[in-house]
N, C-alpha and C positions, 0 to 999 in steps of 0.2 A: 464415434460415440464418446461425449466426453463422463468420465468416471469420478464418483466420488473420492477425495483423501481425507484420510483423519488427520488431524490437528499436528499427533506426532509426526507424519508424514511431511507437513507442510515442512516445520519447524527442522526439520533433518535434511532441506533441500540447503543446497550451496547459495547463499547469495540473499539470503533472506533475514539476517542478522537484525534488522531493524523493526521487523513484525513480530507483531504477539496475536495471538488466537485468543479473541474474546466472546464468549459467547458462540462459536461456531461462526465466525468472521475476525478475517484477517484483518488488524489497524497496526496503523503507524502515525506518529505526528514526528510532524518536521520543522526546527524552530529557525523562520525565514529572519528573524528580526526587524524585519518590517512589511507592511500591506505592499509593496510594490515588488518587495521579492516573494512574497505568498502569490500574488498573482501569478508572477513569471513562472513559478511554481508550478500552479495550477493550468497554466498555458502546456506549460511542455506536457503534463500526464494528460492533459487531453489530446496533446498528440498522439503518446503513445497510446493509450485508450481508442483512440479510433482507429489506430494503424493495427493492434488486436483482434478488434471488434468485440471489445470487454471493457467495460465502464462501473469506475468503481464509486462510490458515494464519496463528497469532497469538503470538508469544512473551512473556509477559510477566514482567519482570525488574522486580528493587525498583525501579528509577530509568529503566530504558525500557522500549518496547514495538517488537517488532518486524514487520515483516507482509508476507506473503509472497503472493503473486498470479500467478494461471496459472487459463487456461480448460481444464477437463479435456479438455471434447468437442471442442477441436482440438488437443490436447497442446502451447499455446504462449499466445501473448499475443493477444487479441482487444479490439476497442474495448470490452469490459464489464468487461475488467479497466482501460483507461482512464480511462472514467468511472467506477469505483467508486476509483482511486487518486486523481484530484480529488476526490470528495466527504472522501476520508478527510484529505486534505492541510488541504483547508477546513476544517475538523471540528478537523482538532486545532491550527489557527492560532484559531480563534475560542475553544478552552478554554485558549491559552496556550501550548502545549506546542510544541517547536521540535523542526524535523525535525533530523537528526545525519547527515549526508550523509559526514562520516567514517568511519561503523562500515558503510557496503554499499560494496562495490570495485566494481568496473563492467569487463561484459566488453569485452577489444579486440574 
């Protein structure tokens, strides 16, 4: 059964340095510097997304990407959006791409 986490939870896990909780969903944007590295971007988190079997909302912009994370079947944050936010942090430190921790506000 997967379980609901609150916000501080999420934010107290190892490896999550790049996410902010907004609104009761995890985002991050990542500034690719260009629409060909946002692609390649968005290529790899759909790999790791279906290798999951957890698919998070994706925005892609000429120069970032943005991603959005929430577990339906508890209407909040569960450790699979945890783990799938570290793999993607990983993922886009090893293509180069640097998270942008100024474009998500973070809720009080």
């Amino acid at each position: 059964m997967i379980e609901r986490i609150t916000p501080e939870q999420f934010h107290a896990a190892d490896g999550v340095g790049d996410w902010r909780v907004v609104g009761g969903v995890a985002r991050a944007s990542f500034r690719t510097g260009s629409f060909a590295a946002g692609v390649a971007l968005v290529n790899r988190i759909a790999e790791l997304s279906e290798a999951a079997d957890h698919h998070p909302d994706i925005d892609l912009r000429y120069s970032s990407v943005s991603v959005h994370l929430i577990t339906h079947h508890v209407q909040g944050l569960s450790m699979r959006d945890v783990e799938l936010a570290r793999a993607i942090s990983i993922a886009a430190r090893e293509m180069g791409v640097p998270a942008d921790n100024t474009a998500v506000a973070v809720d009080e």
